[in-house]
C-alpha positions as CSV (number, residue, x, y, z in Angstrom):
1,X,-34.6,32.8,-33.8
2,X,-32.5,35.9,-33.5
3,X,-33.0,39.4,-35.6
4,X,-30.0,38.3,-37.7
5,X,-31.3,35.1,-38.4
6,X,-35.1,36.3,-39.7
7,X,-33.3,38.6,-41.9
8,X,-31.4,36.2,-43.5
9,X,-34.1,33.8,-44.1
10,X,-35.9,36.7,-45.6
11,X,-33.2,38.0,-47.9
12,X,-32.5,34.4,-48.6
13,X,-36.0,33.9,-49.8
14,X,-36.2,37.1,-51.5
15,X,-33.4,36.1,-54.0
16,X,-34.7,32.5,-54.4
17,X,-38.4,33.7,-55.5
18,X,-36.6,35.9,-57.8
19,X,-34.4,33.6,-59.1
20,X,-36.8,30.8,-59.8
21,X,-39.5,33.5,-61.6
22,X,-36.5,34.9,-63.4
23,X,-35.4,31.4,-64.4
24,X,-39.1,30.6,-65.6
25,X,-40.0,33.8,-67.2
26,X,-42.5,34.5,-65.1
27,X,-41.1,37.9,-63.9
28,X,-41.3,39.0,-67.8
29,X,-44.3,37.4,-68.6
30,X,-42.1,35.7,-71.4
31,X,-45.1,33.8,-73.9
32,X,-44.3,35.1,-77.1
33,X,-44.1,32.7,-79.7
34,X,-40.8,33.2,-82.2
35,X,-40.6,31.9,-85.3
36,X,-37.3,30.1,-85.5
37,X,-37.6,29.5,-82.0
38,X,-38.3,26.5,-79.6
39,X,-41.9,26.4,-80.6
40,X,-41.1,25.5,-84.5
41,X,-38.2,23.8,-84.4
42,X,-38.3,20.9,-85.7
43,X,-42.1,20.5,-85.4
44,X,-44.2,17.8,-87.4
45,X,-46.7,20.6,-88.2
46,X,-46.1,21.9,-91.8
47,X,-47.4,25.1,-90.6
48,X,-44.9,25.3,-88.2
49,X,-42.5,24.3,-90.6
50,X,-42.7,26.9,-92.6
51,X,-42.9,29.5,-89.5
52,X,-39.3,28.3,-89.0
53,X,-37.9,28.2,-91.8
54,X,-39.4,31.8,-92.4
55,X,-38.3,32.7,-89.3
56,X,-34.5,31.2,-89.4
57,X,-33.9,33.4,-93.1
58,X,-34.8,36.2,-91.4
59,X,-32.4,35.4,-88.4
60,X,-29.8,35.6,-91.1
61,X,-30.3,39.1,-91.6
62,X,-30.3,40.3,-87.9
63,X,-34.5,40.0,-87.5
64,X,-36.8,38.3,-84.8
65,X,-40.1,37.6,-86.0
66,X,-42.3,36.5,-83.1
67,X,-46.3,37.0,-82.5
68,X,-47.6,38.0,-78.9
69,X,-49.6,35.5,-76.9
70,X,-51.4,36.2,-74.1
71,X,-49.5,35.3,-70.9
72,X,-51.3,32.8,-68.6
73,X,-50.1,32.7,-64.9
74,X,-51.9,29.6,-63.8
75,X,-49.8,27.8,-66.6
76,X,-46.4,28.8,-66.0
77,X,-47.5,27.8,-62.3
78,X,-47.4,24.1,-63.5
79,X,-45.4,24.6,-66.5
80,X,-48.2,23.8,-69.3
81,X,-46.7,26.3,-71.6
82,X,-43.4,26.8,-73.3
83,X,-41.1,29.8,-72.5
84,X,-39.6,31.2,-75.8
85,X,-36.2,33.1,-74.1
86,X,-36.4,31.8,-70.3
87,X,-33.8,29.2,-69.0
88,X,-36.3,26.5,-67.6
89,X,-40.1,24.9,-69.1
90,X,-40.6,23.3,-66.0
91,X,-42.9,25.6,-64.5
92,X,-42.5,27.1,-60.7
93,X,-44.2,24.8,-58.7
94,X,-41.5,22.2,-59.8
95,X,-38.9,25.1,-59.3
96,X,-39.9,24.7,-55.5
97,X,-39.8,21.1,-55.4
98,X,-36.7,21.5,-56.2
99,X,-36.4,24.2,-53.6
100,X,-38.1,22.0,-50.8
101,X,-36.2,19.3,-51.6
102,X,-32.5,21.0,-51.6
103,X,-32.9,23.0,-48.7
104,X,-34.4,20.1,-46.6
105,X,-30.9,18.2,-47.5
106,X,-28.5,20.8,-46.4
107,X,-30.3,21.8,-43.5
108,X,-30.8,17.9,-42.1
109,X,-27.1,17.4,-43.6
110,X,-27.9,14.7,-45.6
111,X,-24.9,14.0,-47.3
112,X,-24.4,14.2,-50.9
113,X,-24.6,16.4,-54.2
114,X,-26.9,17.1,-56.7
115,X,-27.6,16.0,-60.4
116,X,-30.0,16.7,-62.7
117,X,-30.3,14.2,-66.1
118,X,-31.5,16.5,-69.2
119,X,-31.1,20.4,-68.4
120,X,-32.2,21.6,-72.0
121,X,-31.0,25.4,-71.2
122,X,-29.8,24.8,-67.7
123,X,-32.8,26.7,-65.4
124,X,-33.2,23.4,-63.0
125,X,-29.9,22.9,-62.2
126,X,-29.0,26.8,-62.3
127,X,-31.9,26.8,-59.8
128,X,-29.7,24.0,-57.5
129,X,-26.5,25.5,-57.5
130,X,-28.6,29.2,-56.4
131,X,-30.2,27.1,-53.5
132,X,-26.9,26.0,-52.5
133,X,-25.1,29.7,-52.9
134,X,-28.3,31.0,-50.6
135,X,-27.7,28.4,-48.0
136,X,-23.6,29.3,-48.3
137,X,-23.7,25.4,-48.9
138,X,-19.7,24.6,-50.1
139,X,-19.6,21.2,-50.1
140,X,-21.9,20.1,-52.7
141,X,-21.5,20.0,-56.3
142,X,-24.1,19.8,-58.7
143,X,-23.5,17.4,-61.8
144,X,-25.0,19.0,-65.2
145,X,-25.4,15.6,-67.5
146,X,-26.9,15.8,-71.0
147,X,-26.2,14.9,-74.4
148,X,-26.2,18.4,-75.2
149,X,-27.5,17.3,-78.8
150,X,-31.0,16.6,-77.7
151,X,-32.7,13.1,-77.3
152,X,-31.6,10.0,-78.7
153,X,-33.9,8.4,-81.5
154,X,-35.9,5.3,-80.1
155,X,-34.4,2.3,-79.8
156,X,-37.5,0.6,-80.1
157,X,-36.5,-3.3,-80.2
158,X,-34.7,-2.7,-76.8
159,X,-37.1,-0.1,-75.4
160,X,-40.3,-1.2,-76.6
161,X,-42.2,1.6,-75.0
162,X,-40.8,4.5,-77.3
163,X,-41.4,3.0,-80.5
164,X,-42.8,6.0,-82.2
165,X,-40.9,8.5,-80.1
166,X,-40.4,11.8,-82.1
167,X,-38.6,13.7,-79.4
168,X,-35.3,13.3,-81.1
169,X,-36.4,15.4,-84.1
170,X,-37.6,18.0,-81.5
171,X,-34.4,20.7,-82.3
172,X,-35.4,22.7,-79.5
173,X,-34.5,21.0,-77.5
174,X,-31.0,20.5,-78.3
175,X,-29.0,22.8,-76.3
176,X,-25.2,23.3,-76.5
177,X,-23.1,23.1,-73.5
178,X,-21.3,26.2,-74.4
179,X,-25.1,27.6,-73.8
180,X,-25.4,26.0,-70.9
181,X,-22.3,26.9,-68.9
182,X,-23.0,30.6,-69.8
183,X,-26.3,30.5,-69.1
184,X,-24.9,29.7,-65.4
185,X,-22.6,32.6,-65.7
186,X,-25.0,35.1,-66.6
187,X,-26.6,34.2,-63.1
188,X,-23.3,34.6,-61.7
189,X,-23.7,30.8,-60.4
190,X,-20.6,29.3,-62.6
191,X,-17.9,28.1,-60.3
192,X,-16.0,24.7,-59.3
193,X,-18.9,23.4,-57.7
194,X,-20.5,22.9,-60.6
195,X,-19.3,20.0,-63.2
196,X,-20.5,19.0,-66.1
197,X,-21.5,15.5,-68.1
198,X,-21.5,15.3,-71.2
199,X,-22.7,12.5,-73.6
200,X,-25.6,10.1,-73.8
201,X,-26.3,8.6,-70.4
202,X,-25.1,5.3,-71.0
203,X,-22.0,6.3,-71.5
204,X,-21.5,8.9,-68.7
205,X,-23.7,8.5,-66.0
206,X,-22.4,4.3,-65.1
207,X,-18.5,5.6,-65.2
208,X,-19.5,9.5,-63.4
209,X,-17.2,10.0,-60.6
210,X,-20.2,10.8,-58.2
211,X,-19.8,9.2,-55.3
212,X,-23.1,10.3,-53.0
213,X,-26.3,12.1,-54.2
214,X,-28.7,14.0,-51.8
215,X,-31.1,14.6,-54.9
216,X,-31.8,13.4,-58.2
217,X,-33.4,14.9,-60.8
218,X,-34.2,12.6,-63.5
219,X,-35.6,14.5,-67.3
220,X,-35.2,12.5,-69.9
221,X,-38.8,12.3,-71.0
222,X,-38.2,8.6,-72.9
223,X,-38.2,5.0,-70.9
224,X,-34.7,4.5,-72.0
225,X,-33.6,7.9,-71.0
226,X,-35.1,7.2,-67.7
227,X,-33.8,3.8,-66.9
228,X,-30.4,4.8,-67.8
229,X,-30.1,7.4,-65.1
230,X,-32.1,5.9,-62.4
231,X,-30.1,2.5,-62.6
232,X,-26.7,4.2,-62.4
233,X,-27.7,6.9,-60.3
234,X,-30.5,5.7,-57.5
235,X,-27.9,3.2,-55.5
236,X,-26.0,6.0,-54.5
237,X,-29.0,8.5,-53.5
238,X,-28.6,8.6,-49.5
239,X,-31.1,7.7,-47.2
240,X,-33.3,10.9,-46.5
241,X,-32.4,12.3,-50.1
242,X,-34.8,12.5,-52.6
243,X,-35.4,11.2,-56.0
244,X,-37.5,13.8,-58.5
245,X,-39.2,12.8,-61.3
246,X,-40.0,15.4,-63.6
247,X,-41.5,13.6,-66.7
248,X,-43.6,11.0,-64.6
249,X,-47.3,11.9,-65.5
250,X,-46.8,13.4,-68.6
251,X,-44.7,10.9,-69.9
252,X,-46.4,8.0,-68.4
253,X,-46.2,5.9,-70.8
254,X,-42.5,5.7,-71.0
255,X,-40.7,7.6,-68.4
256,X,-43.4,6.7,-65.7
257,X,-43.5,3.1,-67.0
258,X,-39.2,2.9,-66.6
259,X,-40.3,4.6,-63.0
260,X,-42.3,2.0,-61.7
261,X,-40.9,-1.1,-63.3
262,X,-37.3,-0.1,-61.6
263,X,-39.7,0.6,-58.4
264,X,-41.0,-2.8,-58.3
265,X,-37.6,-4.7,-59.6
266,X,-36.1,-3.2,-56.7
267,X,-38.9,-3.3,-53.9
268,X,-39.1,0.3,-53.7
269,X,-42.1,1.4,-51.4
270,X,-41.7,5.1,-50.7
271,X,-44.8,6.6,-51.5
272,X,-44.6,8.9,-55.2
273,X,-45.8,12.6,-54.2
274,X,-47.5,14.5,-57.3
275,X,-45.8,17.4,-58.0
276,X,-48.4,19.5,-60.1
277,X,-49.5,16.1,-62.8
278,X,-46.5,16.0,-64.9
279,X,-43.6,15.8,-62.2
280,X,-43.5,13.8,-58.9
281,X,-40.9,12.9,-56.1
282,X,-40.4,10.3,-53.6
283,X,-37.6,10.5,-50.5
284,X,-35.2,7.4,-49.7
285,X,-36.3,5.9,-46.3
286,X,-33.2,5.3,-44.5
């Protein structure tokens, strides 16, 4: 390897460890909890009720009213806590996954983009499309889909394994795509290689004019979520691309369950690799 070549691996790394901390909140230590914020919003705890509505009439009048909380590396690490203001929840040893796995594609030239199903505020795939700019990667897009209105509410006669599913009344997680595309600009990572879906998966991602994936990033918590994406999406992951799970062991019960029952209907034997206990990967065998 030449001079020029360790440098550029270095700077390259450099802005990616930045990026990913910065897209976490790990570089500000972000834990403070806001009332009015992600934490209350639409919570089933009448405590927390109250703590948003309080806080949402004083957002009317220009104030923030948020409490400091300790901030706990070693939980951002695996993404245990919730980030009030950063882009991604997912923690930063997922962030690398995702790292691993996008760099490993473009420099064995494993042909294909990228997708990510359920960006909340963006910080997964804003984290794809930097991991592309730091490779100087131009052929790849990467395919933002999300109902950019949160999660469905359980369709339980269908999807048995969601009855009782609250997520949907979980406003937090309901993220705009007007957000979302600016959140990418504020990064300075908006441009035509990124494209967005928009509506509930069964209605975009069987019709999505993707033709090849490299890596597929699957968050939509729920079994039906999950079985949605992975049915339309994992026939056209290539060989030597990878398939990331990020809700498979803490939503084992659904989103794990859809997981391995699509697994088995389809004879998939690749062996699942724990991320950090809530999300895992496997790569196609060619």
């Amino acid at each position: 390897m030449t001079t020029s070549e360790t440098r550029t691996d270095f700077t390259r790394g450099l802005y990616l460890d930045l990026l990913k901390r910065t897209l976490t909140g790990a570089v500000t230590e972000d834990n403070d909890s806001i009332l009015g914020g992600v934490r209350t919003q639409g919570s089933p705890s009448r405590k927390k009720a109250l703590a948003d509505y309080v806080g949402r009439a004083a957002g009317r009048f220009g104030f923030e009213l948020a409490y400091k909380k300790p901030y706990d590396p070693s939980l951002r690490e695996v993404g245990r806590d919730w980030p009030a203001r950063a882009d991604s929840m997912i923690g930063l040893r997922r962030m690398e996954n995702i790292q691993h796995c996008v760099s490993t594609v473009v420099t064995e030239e494993i042909p294909g983009d990228l997708i990510e199903t359920g960006v909340w505020r963006g910080g997964a795939t804003i984290f794809m499309r930097g991991v592309l700019k730091a490779f100087d990667d131009t052929s790849r897009t990467v395919w933002v889909a999300d109902s950019f209105q949160g999660l469905p509410p359980p369709d339980a006669a269908r999807y048995p394994a969601d009855a009782g599913d609250r997520l949907h009344k979980q406003t937090g997680l309901a993220v705009g795509v007007d957000i979302v595309r600016h959140n990418f600009e504020r990064y300075g990572l908006l441009d035509d290689q990124v494209k967005f879906l928009v509506g509930w998966f069964k209605d975009t991602l069987p019709t999505a004019p993707v033709e090849k994936l490299a890596v597929m990033r699957l968050d939509g918590d729920m079994y039906e979520s999950t079985q949605q994406a992975i049915e339309a999406l994992y026939p056209k992951l290539s060989p030597g691309g990878f398939c990331i799970v990020d809700d498979y062991g803490s939503h084992a019960s659904q989103c794990g369950r859809a997981i391995d029952d699509y697994r088995a209907a389809h004879g998939i034997a690749e062996e699942i690799v724990d991320i950090d206990g809530f999300g895992a990967y496997w790569r196609k065998s060619a």
